[in-house]
N, C-alpha and C positions, 0 to 999 in steps of 0.2 A: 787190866793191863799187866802184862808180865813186867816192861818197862813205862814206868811212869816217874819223870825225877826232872830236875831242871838245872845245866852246867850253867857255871858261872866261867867267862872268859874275859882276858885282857885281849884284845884285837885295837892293835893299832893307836896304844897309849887310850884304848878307853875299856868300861866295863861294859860286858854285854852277855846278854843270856841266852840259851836254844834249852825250850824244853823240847824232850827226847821223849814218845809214847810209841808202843810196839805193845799187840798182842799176844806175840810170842818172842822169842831170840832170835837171831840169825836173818830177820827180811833184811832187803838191801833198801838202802836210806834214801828218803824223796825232802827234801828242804824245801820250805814254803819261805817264800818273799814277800811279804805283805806291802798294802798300795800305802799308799801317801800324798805330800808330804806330811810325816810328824804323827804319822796314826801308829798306834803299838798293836801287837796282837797277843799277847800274851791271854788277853779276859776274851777272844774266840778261841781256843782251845778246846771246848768243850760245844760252841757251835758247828768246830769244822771237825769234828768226831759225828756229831748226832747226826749231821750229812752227808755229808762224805765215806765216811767211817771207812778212809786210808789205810788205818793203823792195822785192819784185817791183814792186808800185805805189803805197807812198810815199815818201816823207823823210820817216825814222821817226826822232822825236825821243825818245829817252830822257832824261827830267827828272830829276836827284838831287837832291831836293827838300833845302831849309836841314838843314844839323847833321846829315844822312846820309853814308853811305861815311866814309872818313878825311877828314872834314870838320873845322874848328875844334872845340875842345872848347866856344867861345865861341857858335858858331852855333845848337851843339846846344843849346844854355843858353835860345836865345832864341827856343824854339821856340811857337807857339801855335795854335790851331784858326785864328783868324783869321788870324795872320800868312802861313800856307801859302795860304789862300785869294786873302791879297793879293801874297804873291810869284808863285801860280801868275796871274795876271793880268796880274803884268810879264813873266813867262816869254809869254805866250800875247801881248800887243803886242809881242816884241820880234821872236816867231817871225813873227807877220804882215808885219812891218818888215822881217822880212829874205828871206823867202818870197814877199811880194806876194799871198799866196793865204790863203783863210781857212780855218783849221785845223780836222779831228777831231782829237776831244780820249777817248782811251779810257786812261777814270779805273777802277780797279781800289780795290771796299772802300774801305776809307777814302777811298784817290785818289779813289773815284766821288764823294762825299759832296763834296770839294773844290771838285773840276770842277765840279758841281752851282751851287756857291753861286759861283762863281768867274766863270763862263761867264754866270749872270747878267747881269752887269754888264762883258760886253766882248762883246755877240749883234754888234758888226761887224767881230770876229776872227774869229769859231768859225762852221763850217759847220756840224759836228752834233757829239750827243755820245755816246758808248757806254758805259754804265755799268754796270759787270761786277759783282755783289754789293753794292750801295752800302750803307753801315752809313748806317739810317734811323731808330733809336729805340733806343739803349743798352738803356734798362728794357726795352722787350720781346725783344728780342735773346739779353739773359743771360737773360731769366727762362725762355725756349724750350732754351737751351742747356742749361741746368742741370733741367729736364725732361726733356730727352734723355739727357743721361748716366745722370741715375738708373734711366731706361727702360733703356736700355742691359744698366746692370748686374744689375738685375733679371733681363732676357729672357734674358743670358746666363748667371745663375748664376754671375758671373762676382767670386769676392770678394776679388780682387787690382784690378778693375778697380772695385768699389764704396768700397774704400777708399783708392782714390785720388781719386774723384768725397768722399768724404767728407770728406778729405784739404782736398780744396781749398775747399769750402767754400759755402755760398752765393755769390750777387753784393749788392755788385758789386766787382769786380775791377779798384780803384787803386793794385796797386802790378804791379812785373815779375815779380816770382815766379809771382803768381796768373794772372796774363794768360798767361806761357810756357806754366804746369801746365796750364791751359785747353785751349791751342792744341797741348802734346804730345795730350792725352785725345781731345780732335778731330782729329788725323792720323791715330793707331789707328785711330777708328771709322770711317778713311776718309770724313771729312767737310772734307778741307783740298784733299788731291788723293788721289782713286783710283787703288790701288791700292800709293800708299807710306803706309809708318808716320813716326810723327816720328823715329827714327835717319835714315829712310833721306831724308828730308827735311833734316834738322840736317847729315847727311856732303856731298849734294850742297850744299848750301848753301855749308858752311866749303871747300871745294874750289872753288868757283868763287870765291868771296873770297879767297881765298888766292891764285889766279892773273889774278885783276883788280887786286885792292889791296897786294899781296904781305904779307906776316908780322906786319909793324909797324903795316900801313892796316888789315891785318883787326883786329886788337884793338882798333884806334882806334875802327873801324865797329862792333864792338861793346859799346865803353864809350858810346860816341853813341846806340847804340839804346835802352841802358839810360836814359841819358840822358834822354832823347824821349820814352819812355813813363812815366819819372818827371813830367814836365811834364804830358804830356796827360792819363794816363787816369783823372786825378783831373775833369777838364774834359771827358772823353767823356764821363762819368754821365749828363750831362744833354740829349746831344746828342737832338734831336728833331726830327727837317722836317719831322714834321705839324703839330706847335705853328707854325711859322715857315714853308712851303714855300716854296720857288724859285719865279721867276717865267721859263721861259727864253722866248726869241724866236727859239729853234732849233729844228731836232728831235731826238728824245730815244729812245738804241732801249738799253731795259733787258734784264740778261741775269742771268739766274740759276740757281744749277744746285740740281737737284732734290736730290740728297745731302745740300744745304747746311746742317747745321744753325741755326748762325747767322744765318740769313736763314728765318725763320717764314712760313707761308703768308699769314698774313695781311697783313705786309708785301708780301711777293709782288705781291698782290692791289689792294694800295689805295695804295702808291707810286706808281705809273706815272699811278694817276686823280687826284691829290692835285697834285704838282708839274706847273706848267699849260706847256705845248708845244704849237706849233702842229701837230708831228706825234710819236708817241706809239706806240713797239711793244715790247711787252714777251714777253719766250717764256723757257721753263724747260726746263732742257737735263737729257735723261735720264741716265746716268751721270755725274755731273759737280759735283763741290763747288763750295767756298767758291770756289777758282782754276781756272773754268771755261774763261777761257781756255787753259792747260794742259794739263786735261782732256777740252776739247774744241776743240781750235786751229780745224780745218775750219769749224766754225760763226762759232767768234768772229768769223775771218777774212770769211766769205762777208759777214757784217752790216758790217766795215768796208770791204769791198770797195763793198756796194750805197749806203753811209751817205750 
């Protein structure tokens, strides 16, 4: 990497970091949004290189968004739907300020949902935006998920797998436990990333953490997560962009992967025609979950390439 190094920033009375990787000088800069609540990205770094491998033609910024990674316990504390929205908007003026160039912005799930409302209100930073799974309607979301599991266990006979689906409960799911249990049941069914379960998800996870943040960051990183989603997902319940849709002055290329339980067809469908862009492409990627980027790097890539 010609550029590999990682800014430390005050944004909005807290500390927060972008590391900054480029193959050479002078690409123009793509900002990665990573999903949530309360997940850092800092220890994928080095898995969204061996996929993707962006960096050939951007300055790929990786954002840790407030109270992520071995962040303050204080940061974590002061987490909110809106405040991400408005930290990521000093993150995206300061990248333009120091780039000169106006930024893609690929928001991931929650990240998308940010980006979305975010990029709003900075269309003379942001070139375009790619938005990989965007959580658009909590209610209908859990209520698809929790239709699929039962399906699930059903179809499979499966009563180790039904009583965990019973286990867990209805929605909606405000606290960590419930959200975790959710998000194990959906790695199983290979609805997070194909063809891993949640161990094999949870191992690679705590080993990249563990050689990013080392021993002491990784615990921190995950008292902070817990942290995070104590704050939010009592306030995701309500999250809806069709009640309130984005208005952007960019273009907008949505991506979703057909596995995805999480993401309902009819989201799918009336997302893309709902939040208004002057340009507007939407496509459902065949083997490919919740993190289609992962799933299917080649794709992601070719649409940040064209974006």
């Amino acid at each position: 990497m010609a550029i590999a190094g990682t800014v430390k920033l005050g944004i909005n009375s807290s500390a927060q970091k972008v590391r900054m990787c480029a193959e050479r000088t002078g690409l123009p800069p793509l900002l990665i949004v990573q999903a949530g609540p309360g997940l850092p990205l800092l220890h994928e770094v080095r898995k969204f290189q061996r996929l993707l491998q962006l960096e050939k033609d951007f300055l790929v910024c990786y954002w840790e968004q407030r109270g992520c990674g071995n962040a303050s316990q204080q940061d974590a504390r002061n987490v909110s739907l809106l405040q991400q929205v408005e930290d990521l908007r000093a993150i995206l003026r300061w990248l333009h300020d120091e780039t000169k160039h106006k930024v893609i912005v690929l928001g991931i799930s929650l990240g998308a949902t940010i980006a979305l409302r975010a990029v709003e209100n900075e269309p003379d930073k942001v070139k375009s935006v790619i938005a990989i799974s965007p959580d658009a309607n909590t209610a209908e979301s859990d209520a698809s998920v929790y239709s699929f599991l039962q399906d699930q266990g059903a179809l499979a006979k499966d009563g180790q797998l039904s009583e965990r689906v019973k286990k867990l409960g209805r929605p909606p799911y405000t606290d960590s436990a419930a959200f975790q249990g959710r998000a194990s049941l959906l790695a199983d069914l290979g609805s997070i990333e194909r063809g891993k379960n949640f161990n094999a998800i949870l191992r690679e996870t705590l080993l990249a953490m563990i050689r990013t943040y080392g021993l002491f960051g990784t615990a921190k990183a995950l008292r902070n997560m817990n942290l995070i989603q104590r704050r939010l997902l009592p306030e995701l319940v309500s999250l809806d962009l069709f009640a309130d849709p984005p208005r952007l002055a960019v273009p907008v290329h949505y991506v979703f992967g057909e596995q995805d339980a999480l993401t309902p067809g009819t989201i799918v469908k009336r997302l893309p025609e709902t939040i208004a862009a002057p340009a507007r492409t939407a496509i459902l990627v065949p083997n490919a979950g919740h993190m289609v980027h992962f799933d299917q790097p080649q794709i992601v890539r070719s649409i940040a390439v064209s974006a």
